[in-house]
HTML snippet that shows the backbone in 3Dmol.js (N, CA, C, O; Angstrom):
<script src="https://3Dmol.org/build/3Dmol-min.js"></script>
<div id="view" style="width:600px;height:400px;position:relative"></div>
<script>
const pdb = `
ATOM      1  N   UNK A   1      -4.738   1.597   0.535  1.00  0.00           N
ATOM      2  CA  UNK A   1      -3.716   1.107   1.423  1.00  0.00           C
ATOM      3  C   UNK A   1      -3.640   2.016   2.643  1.00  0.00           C
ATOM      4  O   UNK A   1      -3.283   1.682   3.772  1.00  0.00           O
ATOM      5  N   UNK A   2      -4.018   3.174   2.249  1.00  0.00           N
ATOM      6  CA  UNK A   2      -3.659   4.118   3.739  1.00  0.00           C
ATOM      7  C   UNK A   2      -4.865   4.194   4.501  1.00  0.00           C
ATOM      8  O   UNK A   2      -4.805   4.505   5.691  1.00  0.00           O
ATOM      9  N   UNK A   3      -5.956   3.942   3.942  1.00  0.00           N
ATOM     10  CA  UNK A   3      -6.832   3.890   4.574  1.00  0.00           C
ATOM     11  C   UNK A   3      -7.042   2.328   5.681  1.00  0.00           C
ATOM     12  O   UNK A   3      -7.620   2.350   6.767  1.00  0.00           O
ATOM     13  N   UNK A   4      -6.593   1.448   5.231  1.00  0.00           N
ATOM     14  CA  UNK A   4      -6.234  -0.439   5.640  1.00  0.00           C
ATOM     15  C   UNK A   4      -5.682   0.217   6.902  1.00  0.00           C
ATOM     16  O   UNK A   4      -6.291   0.147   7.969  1.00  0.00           O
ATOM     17  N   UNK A   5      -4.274   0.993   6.734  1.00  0.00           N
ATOM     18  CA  UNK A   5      -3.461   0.717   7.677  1.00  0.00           C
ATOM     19  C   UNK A   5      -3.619   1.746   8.888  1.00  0.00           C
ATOM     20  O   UNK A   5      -3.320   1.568  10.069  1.00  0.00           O
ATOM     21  N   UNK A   6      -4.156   2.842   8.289  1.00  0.00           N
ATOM     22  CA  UNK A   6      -4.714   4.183   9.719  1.00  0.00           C
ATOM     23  C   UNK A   6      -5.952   3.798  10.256  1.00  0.00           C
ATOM     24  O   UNK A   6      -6.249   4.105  11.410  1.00  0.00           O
ATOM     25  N   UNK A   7      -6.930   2.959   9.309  1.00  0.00           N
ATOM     26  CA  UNK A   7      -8.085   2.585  10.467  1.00  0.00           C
ATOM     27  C   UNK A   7      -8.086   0.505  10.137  1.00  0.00           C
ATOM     28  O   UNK A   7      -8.360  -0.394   9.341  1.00  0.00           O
ATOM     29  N   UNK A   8      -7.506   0.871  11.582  1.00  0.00           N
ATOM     30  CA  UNK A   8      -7.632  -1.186  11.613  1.00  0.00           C
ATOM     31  C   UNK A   8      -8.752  -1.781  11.375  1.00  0.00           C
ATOM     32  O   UNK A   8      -9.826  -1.601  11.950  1.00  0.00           O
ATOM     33  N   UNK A   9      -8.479  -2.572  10.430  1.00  0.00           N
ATOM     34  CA  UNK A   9      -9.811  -3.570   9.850  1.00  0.00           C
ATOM     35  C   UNK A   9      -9.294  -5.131  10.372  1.00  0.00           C
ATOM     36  O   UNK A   9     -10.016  -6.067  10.029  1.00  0.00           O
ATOM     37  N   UNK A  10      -8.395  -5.359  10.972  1.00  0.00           N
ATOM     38  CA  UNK A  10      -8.166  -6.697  11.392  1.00  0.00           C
ATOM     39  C   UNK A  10      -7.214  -6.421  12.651  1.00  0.00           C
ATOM     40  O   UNK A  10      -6.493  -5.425  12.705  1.00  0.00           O
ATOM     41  N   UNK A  11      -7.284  -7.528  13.799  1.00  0.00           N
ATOM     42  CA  UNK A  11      -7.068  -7.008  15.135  1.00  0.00           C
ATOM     43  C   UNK A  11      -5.063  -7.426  14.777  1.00  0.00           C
ATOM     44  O   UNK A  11      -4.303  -7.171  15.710  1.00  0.00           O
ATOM     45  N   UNK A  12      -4.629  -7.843  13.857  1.00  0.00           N
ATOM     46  CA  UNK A  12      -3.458  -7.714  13.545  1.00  0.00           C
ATOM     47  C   UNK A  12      -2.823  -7.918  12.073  1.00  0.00           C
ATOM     48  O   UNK A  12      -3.481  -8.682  11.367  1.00  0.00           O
ATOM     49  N   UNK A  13      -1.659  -7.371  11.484  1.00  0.00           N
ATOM     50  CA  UNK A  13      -1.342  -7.550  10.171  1.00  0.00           C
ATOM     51  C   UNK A  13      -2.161  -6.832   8.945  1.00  0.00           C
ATOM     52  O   UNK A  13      -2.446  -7.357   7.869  1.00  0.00           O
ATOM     53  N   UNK A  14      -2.513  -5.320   9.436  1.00  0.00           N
ATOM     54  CA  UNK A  14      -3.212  -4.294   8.942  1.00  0.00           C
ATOM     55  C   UNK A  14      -2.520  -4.096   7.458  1.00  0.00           C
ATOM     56  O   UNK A  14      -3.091  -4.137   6.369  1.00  0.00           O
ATOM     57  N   UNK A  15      -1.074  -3.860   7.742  1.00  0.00           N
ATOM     58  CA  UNK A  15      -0.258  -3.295   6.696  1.00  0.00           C
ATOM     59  C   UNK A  15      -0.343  -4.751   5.996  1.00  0.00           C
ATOM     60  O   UNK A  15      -0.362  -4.437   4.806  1.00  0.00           O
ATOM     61  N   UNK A  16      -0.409  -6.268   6.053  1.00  0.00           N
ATOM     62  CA  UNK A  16      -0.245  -6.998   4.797  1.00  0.00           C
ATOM     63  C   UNK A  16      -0.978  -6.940   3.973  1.00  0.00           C
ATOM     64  O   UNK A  16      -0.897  -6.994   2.746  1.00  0.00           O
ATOM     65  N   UNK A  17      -2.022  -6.779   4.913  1.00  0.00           N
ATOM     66  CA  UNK A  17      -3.106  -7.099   3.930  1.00  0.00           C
ATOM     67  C   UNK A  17      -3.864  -5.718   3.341  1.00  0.00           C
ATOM     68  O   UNK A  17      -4.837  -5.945   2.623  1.00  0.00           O
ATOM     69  N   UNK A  18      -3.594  -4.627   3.521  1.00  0.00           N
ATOM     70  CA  UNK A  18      -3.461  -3.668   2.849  1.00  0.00           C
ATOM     71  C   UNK A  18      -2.454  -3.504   1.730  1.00  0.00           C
ATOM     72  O   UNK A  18      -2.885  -3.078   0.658  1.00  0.00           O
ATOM     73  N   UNK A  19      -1.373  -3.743   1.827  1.00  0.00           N
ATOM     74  CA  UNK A  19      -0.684  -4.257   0.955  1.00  0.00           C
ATOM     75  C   UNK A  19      -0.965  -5.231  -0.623  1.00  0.00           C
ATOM     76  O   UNK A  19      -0.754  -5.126  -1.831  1.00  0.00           O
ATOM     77  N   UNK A  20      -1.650  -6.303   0.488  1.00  0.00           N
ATOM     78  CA  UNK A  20      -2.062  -6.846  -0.972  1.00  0.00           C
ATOM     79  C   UNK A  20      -3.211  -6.478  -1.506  1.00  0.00           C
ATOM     80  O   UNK A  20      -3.414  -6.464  -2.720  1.00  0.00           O
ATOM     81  N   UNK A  21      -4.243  -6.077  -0.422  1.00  0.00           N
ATOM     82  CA  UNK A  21      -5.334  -5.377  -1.253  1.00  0.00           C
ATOM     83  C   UNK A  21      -4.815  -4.201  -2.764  1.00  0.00           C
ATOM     84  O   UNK A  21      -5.274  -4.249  -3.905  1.00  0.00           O
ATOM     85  N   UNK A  22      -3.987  -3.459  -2.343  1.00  0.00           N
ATOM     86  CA  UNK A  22      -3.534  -2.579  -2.924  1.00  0.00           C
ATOM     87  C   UNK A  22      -3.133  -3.112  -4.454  1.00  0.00           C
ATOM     88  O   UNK A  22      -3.671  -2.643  -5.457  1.00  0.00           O
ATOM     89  N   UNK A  23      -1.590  -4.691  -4.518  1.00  0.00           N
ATOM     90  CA  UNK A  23      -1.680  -4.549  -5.159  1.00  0.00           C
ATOM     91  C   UNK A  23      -2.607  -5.884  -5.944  1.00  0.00           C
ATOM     92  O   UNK A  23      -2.015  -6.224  -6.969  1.00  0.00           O
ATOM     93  N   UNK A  24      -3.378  -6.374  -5.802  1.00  0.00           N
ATOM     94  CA  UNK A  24      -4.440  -6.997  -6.166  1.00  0.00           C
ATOM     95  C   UNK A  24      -5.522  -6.450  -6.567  1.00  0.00           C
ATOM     96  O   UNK A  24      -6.323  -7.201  -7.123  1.00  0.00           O
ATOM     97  N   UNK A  25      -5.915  -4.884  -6.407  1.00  0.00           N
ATOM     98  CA  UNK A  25      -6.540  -3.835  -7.070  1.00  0.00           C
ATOM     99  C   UNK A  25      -5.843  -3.695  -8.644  1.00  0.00           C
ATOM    100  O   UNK A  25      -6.324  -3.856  -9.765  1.00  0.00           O
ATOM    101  N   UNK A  26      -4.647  -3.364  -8.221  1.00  0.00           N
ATOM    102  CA  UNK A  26      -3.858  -2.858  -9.531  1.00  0.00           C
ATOM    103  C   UNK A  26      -3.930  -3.739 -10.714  1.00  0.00           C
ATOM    104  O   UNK A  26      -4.332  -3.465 -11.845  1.00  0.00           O
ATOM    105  N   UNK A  27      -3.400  -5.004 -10.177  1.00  0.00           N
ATOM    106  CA  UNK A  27      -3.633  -6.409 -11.332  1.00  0.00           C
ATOM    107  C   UNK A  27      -5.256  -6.128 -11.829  1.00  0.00           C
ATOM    108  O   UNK A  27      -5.554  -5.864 -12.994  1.00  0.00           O
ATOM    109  N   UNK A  28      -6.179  -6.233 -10.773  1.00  0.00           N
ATOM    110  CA  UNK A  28      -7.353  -6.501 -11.183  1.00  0.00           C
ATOM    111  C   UNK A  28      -7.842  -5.347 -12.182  1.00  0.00           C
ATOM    112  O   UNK A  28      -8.897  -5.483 -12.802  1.00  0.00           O
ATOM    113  N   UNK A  29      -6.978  -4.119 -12.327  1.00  0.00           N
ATOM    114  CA  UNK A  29      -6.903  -2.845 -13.240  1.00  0.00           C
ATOM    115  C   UNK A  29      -6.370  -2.777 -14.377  1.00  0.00           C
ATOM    116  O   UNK A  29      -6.247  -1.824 -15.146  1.00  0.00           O
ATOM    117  N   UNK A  30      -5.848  -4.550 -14.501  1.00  0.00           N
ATOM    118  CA  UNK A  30      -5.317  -4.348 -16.112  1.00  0.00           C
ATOM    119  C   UNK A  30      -3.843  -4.085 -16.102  1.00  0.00           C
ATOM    120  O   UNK A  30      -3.158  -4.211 -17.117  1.00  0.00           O
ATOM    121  N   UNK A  31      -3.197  -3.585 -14.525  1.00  0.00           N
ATOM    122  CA  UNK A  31      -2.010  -2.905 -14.978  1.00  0.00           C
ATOM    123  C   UNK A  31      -1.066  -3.790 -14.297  1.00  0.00           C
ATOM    124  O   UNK A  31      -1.516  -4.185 -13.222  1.00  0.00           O
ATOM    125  N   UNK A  32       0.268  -4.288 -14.624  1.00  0.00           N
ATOM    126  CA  UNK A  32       1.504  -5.629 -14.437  1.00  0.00           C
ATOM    127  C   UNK A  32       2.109  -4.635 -13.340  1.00  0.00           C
ATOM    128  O   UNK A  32       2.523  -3.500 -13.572  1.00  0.00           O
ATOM    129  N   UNK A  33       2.071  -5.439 -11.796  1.00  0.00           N
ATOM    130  CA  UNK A  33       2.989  -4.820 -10.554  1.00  0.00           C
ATOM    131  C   UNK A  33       4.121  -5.087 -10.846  1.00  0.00           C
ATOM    132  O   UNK A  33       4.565  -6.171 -11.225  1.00  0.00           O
ATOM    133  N   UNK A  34       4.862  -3.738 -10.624  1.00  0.00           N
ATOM    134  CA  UNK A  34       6.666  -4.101 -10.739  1.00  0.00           C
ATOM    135  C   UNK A  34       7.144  -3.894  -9.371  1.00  0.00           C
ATOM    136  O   UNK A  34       8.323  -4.232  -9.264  1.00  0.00           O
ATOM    137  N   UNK A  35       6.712  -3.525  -8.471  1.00  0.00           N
ATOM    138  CA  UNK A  35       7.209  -3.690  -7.080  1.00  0.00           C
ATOM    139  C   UNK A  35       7.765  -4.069  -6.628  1.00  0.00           C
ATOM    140  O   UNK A  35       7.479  -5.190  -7.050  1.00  0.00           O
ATOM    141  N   UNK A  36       9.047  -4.374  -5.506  1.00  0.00           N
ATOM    142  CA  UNK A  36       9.342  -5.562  -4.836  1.00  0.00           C
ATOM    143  C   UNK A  36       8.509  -5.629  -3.236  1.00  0.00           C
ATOM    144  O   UNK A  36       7.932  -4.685  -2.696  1.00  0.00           O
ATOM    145  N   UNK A  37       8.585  -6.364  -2.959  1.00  0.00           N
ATOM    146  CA  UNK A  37       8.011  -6.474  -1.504  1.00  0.00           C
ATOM    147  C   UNK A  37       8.117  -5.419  -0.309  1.00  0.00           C
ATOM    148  O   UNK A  37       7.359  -5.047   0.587  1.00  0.00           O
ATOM    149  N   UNK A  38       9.688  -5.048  -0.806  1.00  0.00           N
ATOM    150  CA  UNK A  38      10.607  -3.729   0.296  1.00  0.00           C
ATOM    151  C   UNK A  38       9.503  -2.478   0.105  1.00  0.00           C
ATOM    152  O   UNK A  38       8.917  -1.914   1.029  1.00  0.00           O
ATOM    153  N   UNK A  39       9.398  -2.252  -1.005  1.00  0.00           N
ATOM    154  CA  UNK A  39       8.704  -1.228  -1.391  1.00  0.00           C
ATOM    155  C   UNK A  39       7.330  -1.136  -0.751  1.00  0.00           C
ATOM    156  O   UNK A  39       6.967  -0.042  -0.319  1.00  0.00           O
ATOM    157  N   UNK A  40       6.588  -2.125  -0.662  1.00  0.00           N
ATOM    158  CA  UNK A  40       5.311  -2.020   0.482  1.00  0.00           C
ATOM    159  C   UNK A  40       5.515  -1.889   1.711  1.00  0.00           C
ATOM    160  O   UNK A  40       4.679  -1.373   2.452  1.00  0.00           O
ATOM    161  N   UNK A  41       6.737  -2.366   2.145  1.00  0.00           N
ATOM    162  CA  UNK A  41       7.243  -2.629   3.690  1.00  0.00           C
ATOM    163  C   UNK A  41       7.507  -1.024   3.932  1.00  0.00           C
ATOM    164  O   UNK A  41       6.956  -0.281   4.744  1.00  0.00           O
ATOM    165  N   UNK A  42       8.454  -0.752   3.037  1.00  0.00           N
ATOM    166  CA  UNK A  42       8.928   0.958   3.114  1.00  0.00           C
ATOM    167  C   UNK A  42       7.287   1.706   3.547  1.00  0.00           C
ATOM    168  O   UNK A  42       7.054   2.066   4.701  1.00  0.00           O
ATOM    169  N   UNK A  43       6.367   1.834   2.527  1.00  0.00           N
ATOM    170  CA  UNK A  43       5.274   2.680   2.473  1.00  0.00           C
ATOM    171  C   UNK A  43       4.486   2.004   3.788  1.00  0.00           C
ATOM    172  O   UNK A  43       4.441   2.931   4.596  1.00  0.00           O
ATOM    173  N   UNK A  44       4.146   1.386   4.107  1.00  0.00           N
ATOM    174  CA  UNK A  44       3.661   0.848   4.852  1.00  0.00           C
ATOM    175  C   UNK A  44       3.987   1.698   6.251  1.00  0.00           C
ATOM    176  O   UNK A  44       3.357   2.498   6.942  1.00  0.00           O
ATOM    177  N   UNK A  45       5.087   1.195   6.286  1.00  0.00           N
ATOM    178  CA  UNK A  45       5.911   2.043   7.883  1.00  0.00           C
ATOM    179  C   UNK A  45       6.037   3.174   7.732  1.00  0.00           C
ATOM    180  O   UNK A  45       6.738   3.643   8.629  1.00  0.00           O
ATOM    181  N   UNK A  46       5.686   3.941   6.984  1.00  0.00           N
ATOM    182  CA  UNK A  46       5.761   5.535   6.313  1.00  0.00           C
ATOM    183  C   UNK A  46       4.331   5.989   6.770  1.00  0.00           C
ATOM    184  O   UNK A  46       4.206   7.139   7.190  1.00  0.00           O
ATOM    185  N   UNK A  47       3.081   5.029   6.705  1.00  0.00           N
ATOM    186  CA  UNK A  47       2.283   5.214   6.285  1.00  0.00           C
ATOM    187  C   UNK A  47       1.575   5.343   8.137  1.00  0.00           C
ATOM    188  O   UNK A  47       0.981   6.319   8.596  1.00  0.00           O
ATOM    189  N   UNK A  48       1.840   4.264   8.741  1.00  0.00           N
ATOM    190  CA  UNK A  48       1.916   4.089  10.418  1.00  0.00           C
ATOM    191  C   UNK A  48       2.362   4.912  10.961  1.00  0.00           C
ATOM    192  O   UNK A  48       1.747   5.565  11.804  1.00  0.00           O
ATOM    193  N   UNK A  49       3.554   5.109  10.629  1.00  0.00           N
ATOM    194  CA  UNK A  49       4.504   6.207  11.431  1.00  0.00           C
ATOM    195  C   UNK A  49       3.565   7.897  11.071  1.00  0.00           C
ATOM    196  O   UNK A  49       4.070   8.861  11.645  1.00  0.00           O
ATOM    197  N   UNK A  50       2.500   8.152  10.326  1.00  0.00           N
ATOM    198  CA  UNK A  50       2.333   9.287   9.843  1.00  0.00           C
ATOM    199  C   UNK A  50       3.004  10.392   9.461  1.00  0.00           C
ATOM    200  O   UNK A  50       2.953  11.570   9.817  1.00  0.00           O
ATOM    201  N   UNK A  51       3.749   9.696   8.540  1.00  0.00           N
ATOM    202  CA  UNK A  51       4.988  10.371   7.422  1.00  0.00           C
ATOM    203  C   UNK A  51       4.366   9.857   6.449  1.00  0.00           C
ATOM    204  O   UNK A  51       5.252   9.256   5.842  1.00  0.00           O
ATOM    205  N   UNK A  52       3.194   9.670   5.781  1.00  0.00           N
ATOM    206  CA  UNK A  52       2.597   9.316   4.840  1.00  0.00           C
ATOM    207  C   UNK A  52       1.125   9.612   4.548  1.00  0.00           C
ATOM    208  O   UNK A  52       0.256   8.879   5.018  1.00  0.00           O
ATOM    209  N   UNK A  53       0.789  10.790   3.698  1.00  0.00           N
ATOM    210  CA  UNK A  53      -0.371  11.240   3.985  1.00  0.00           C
ATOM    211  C   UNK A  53      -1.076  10.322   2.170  1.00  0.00           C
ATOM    212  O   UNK A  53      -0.485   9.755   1.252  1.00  0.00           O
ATOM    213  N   UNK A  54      -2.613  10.646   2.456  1.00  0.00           N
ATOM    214  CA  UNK A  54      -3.318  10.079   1.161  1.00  0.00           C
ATOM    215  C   UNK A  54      -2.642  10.040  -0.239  1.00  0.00           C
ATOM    216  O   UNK A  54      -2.412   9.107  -1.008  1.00  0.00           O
ATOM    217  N   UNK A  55      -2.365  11.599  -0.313  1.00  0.00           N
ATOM    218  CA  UNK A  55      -1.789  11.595  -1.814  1.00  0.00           C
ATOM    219  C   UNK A  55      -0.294  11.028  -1.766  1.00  0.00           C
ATOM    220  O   UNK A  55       0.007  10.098  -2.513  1.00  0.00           O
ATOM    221  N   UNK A  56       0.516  11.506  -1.011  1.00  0.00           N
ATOM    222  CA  UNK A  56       1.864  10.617  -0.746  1.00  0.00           C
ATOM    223  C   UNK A  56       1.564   9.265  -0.710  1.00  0.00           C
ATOM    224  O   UNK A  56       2.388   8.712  -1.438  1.00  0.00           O
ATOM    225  N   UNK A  57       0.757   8.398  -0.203  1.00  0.00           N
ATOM    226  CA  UNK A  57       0.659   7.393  -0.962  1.00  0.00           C
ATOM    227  C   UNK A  57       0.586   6.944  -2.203  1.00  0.00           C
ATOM    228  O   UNK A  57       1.397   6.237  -2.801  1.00  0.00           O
ATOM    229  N   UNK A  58      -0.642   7.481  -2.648  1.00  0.00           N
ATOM    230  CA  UNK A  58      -1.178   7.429  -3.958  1.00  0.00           C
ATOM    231  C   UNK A  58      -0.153   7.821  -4.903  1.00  0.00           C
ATOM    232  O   UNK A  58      -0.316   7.250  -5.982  1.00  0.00           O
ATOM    233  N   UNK A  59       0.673   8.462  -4.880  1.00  0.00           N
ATOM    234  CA  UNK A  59       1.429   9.187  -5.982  1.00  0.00           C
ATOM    235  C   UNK A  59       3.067   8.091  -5.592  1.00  0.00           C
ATOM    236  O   UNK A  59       4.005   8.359  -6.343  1.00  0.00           O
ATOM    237  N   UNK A  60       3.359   6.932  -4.473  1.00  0.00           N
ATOM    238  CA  UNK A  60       3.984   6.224  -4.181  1.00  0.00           C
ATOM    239  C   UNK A  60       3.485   5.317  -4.868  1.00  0.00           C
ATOM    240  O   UNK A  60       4.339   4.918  -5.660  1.00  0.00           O
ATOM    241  N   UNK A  61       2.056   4.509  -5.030  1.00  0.00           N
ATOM    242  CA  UNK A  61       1.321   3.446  -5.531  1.00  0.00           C
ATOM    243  C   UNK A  61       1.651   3.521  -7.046  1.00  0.00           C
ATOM    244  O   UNK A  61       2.040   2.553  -7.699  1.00  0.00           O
ATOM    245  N   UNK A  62       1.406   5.085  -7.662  1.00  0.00           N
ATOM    246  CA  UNK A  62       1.570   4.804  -8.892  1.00  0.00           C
ATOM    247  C   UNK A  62       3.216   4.890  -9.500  1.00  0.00           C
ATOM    248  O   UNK A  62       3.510   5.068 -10.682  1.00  0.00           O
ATOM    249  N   UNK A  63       4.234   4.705  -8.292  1.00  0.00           N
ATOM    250  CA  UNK A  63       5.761   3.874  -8.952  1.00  0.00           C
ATOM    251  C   UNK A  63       5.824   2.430  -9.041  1.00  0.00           C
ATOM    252  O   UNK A  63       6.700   1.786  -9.617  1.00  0.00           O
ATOM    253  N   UNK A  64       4.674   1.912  -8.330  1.00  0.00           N
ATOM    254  CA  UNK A  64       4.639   0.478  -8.372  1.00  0.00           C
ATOM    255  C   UNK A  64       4.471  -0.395  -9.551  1.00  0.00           C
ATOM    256  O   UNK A  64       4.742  -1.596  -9.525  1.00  0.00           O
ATOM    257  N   UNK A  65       3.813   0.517 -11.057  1.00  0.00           N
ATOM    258  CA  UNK A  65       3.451  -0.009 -12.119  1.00  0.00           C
ATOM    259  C   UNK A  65       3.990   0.405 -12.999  1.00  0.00           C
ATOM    260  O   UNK A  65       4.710   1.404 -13.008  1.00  0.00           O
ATOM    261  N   UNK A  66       3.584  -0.688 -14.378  1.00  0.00           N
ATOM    262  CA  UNK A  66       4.047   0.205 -15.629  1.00  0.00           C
ATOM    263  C   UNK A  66       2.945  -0.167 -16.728  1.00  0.00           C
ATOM    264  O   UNK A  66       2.989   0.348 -17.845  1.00  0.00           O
TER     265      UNK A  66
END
`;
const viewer = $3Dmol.createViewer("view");
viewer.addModel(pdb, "pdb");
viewer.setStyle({}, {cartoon: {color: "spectrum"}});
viewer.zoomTo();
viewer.render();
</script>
């Protein structure tokens, strides 16, 4: 996801679809997303704003599951 949204792979809507890449990884890992939507929106703009480094993500990604 942080990688989607610091280097643009689409000329707009970086963070959705990083987003769902993210959690469409997770499902595809076997593991049930408990997320709500806010919660990507939050990290997301955390993540743009660079108040959100690799592992601060990553260690955000893994509150998303159970």
């Amino acid at each position: 996801m942080h990688q989607l949204i610091r280097v643009p792979a689409l000329a707009a809507a970086n963070e959705h679809f990083a987003a769902v890449v993210a959690a469409a990884y997770l499902s595809a890992s076997g593991v049930i997303v408990t997320a709500e939507p806010e919660h990507a929106v939050d990290l997301a703009a955390r993540i743009r704003a660079g108040h959100a480094d690799v592992r601060e993500t990553a260690a955000t990604i893994r509150t998303w599951y159970r």
